[in-house]
Structures are given as C-alpha cells and as structure tokens.
C-alpha positions as CSV (number, residue, x, y, z in Angstrom):
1,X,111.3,-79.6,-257.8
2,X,108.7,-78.2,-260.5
3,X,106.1,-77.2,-257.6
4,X,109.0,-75.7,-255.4
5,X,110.0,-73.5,-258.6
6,X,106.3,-72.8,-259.3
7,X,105.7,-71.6,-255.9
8,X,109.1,-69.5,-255.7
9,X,108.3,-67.7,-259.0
10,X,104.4,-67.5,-257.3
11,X,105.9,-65.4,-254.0
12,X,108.4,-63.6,-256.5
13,X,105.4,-62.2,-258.4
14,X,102.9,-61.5,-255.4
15,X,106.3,-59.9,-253.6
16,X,106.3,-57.4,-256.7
17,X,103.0,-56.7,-257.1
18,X,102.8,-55.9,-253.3
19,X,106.2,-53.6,-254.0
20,X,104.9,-51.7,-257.0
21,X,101.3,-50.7,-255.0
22,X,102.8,-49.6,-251.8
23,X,105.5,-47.5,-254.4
24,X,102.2,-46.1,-256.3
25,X,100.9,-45.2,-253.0
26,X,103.3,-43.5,-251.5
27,X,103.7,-41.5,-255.0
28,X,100.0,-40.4,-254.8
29,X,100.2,-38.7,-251.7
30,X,104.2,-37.4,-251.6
31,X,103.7,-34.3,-250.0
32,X,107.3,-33.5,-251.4
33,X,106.0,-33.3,-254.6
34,X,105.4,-30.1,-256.0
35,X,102.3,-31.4,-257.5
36,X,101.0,-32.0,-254.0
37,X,97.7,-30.2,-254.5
38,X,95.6,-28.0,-256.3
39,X,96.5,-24.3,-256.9
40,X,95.5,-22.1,-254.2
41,X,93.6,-20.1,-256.5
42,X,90.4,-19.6,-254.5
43,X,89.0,-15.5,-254.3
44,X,87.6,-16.0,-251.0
45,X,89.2,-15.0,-247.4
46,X,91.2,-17.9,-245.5
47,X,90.7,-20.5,-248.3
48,X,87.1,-20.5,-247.6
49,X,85.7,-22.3,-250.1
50,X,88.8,-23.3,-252.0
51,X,89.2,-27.2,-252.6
52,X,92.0,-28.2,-250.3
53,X,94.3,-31.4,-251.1
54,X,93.3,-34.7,-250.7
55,X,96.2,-36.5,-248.9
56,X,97.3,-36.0,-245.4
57,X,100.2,-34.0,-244.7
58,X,101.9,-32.1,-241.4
59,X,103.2,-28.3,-243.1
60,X,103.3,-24.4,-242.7
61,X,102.9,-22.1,-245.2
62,X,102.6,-18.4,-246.0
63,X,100.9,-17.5,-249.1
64,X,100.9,-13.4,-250.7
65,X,98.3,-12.3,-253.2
66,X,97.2,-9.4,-254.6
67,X,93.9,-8.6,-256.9
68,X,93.3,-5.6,-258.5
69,X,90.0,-4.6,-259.5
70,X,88.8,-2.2,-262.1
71,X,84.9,-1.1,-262.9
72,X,85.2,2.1,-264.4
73,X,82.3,1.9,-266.2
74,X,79.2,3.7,-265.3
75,X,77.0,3.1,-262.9
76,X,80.0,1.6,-261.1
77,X,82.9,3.5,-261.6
78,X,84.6,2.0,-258.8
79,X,88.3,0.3,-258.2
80,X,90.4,-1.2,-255.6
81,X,93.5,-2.7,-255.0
82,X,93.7,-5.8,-252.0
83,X,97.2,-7.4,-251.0
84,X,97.0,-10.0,-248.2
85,X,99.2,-12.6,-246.7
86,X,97.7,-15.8,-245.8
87,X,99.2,-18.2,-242.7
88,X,98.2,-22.0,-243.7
89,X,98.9,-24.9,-241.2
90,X,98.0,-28.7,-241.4
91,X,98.3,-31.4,-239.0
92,X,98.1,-35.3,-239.3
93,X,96.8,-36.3,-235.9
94,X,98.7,-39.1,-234.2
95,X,101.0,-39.5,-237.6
96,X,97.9,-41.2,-239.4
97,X,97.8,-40.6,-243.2
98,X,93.5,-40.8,-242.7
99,X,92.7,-38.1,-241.0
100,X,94.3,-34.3,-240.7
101,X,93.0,-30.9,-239.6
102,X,94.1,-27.5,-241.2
103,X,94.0,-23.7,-240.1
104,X,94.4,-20.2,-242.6
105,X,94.2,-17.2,-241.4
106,X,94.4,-14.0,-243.1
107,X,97.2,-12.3,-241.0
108,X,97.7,-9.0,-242.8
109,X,95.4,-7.4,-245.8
110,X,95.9,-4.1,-247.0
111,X,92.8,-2.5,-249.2
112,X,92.6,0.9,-251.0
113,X,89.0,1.3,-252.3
114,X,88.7,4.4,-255.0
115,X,85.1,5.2,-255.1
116,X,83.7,8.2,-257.3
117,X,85.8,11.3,-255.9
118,X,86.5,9.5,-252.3
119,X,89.4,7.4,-251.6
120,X,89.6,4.6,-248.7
121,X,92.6,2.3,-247.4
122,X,93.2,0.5,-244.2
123,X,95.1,-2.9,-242.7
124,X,92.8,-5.7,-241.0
125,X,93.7,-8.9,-240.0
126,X,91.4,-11.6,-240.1
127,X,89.4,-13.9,-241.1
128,X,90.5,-17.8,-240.3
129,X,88.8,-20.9,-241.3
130,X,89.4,-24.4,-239.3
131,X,89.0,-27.5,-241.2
132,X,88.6,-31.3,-240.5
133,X,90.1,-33.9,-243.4
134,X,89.0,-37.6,-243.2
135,X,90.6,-39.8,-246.4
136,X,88.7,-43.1,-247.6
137,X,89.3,-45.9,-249.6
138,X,92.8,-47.8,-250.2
139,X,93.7,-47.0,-253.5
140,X,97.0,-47.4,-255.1
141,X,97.0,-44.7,-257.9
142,X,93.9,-42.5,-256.1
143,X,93.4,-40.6,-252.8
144,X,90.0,-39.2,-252.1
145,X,88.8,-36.9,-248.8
146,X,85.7,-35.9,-247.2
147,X,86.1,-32.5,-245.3
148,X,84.2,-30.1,-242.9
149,X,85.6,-26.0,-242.8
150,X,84.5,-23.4,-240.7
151,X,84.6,-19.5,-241.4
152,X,85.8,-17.8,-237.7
153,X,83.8,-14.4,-237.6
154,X,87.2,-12.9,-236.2
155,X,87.5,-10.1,-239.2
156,X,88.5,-6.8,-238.3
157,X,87.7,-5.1,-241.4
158,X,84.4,-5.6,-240.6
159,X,82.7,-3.0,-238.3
160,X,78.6,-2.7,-238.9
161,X,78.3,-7.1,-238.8
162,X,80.0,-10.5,-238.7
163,X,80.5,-13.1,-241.5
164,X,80.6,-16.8,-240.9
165,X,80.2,-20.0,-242.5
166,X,80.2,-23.9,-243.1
167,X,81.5,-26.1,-245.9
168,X,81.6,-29.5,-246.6
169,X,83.3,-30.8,-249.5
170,X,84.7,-34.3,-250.9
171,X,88.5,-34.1,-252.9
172,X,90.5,-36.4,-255.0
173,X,93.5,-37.2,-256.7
174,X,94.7,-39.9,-259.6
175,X,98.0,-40.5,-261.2
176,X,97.8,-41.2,-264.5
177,X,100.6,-43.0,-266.9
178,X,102.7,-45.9,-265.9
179,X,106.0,-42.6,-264.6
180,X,103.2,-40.8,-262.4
181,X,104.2,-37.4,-264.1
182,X,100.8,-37.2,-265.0
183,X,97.8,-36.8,-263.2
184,X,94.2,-35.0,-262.4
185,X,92.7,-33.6,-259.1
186,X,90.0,-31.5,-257.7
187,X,86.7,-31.3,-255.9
188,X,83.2,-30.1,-255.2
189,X,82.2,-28.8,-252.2
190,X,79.0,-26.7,-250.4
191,X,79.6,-23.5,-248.8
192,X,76.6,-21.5,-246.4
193,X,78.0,-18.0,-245.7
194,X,75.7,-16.5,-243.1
195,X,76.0,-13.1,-242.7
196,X,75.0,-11.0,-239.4
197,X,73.9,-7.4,-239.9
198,X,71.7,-4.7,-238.0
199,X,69.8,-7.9,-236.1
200,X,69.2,-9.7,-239.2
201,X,70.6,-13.3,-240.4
202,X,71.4,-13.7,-244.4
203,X,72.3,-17.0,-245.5
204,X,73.3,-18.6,-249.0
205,X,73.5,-22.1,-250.2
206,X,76.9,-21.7,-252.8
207,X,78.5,-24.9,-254.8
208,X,82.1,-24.8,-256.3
209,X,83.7,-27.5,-257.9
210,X,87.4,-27.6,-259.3
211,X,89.2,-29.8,-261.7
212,X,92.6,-29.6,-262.7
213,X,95.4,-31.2,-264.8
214,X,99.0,-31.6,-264.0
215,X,102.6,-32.5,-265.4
216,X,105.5,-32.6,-263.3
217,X,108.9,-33.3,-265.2
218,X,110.3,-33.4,-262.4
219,X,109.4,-33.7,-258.5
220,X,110.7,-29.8,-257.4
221,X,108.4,-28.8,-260.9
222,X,105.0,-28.8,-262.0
223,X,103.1,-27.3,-264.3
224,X,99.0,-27.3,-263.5
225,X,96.1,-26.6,-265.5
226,X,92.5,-26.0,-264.5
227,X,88.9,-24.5,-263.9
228,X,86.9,-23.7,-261.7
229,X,83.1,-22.9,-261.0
230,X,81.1,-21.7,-258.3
C-alpha cells in the first residue's frame, strides 16, 4: 500500500509539473496579450528593419504614424512633415506555432518637404517588405525566432531609382516572475539596403538591435520600455 501511495503522489506531481509548463507556454506566446511584441517603433518604410515578434501568430493590422522633422539650422534649414498608414499581415502556415510568414506594406504616405523658399508635398504608396519566421527551441518561459525580410522595390515616391533590401535577424522573448506580468524581449538583426540609381548599385551593411522591458497589470494593458540601436 506504501509503493501504490508513493507512485500516486509520483504521477500527481509529474501530472503538475507537465500542467504548469504547457500553462507557461501557452502564456509566452498569447497573442491575446497586449504585451505580444515589441513596439512598432522602427523609422524605416514597411517595418524594414524593425525587430518583429517572436511567437507565431495569424493577424491583420493597420498601423498610422506621423514624424515631424525640424532642421532649421544653417546649412540645413530644412523641415518636413510625413504621415503614413501601414497594412501588416501574418500567417501561421498549416496552424503550426514554428513557422509563420508576414507582409507590410506602406498603403498611403503623405509628405510635405519645406526646403529653403520651395515647398513640396505629394501621396505615394509603397514600399512592402515579405518576411519568413522559423521559432526554435522548446522552452516554457522563452520563445526565440530566426527570420529572413525582404524590401519590395514597389515605391512610388521614388522616380530617378529603386530601393531594395535583405535582413536577417534572430528574436526573443522571456517571462519573468512566478504571475508572468513581467517580462523582456527584443532582437538583433542585419539589414543590406541596396540602392539602384543612374546605372549604379549602392549597398550598405546596417546592424540594429532592440531590447525592451514590459509590465502588463493586466492582459488588455501593458506598459513597455526600451532602446534601440542601429
């Protein structure tokens, strides 16, 4: 009778164990959480070279920014204003939590450019990057991806050359404290813009990395915290 009580609190405590990592895991990578993924605080066109999330997901989203920029000084003495909205899509493919691709596009910018005496504004549409997002590792508190983005030259604001570009990146994510209201993310990726102009080919090697702290009270509300280089 000992052993049978031995083994019964034995499968009790493995049952628990298993309980409390598949709960951690599924908390990690809640894409109903508002802490889902870093800011999308990234200055380049279609998220290019912003660090993306590193759980899988299947979404839509529509993202307006605006940046105002002011270099009166001399030599420059220049200014502009830039508004854009920015369609972002991601896709689990064939429901798997390992692997995902994703899609932004820059569907409507609006620029006025106030240079010296002469004034400039006009809409384009354009860029788009495509992404592919492989997870790794079995983790209960941590996610981490490897991804590959491409920069689509479809930009009509650009009318004298073409823009394009690679990235590859790696992403991560940790709970931290025993509620999982806690936690830190981020990234580092690579970025090659290559830039086509009057017959010539201008390319750049450019490294950005990202890390960032969050607190969500609640799961509709969080509050993040960051830096980034690049």
């Amino acid at each position: 009778m000992r052993t049978v009580t031995r083994a019964g609190r034995l499968a009790v405590i493995v049952m628990t164990l298993a309980l409390a990592s598949s709960r951690a895991r599924a908390e990690v990578c809640d894409a109903r959480r508002a802490d889902g993924g870093p800011l999308a605080g990234g200055d380049d066109s279609a998220d290019f070279g912003a660090i993306p999330e590193a759980c899988a997901a299947t979404d839509v989203s529509l993202r307006l920014r605006g940046t105002l920029l002011v270099a009166s000084a001399m030599p420059d003495y220049f200014g502009e204003v830039v508004a854009s909205s920015t369609l972002r899509l991601r896709q689990q493919l064939d429901h798997s939590r390992w692997t995902w691709i994703s899609l932004s596009a820059d569907l409507l910018t609006y620029r006025y450019t106030q240079n010296a005496v002469e004034a400039a504004q006009g809409l384009s549409l354009g860029p788009l990057t495509f992404g592919v997002h492989r997870a790794f590792g079995d983790w209960p508190r941590t996610a981490a991806t490897v991804y590959a983005r491409a920069l689509l030259p479809l930009d009509t604001a650009r009318q004298n050359g073409e823009r394009t570009g690679f990235e590859l990146g790696l992403t991560g994510r940790r709970l931290l404290g025993a509620t999982g209201r806690f936690g830190v993310q981020g990234g580092a990726a690579m970025t090659a813009p290559i830039f086509f102009v009057a017959g010539q080919t201008h390319s750049a090697l450019q490294p950005v990395a990202l890390a960032e702290a969050w607190f969500a009270p609640r799961p509709d509300v969080a509050l993040s915290a960051g830096v980034e280089s690049r």
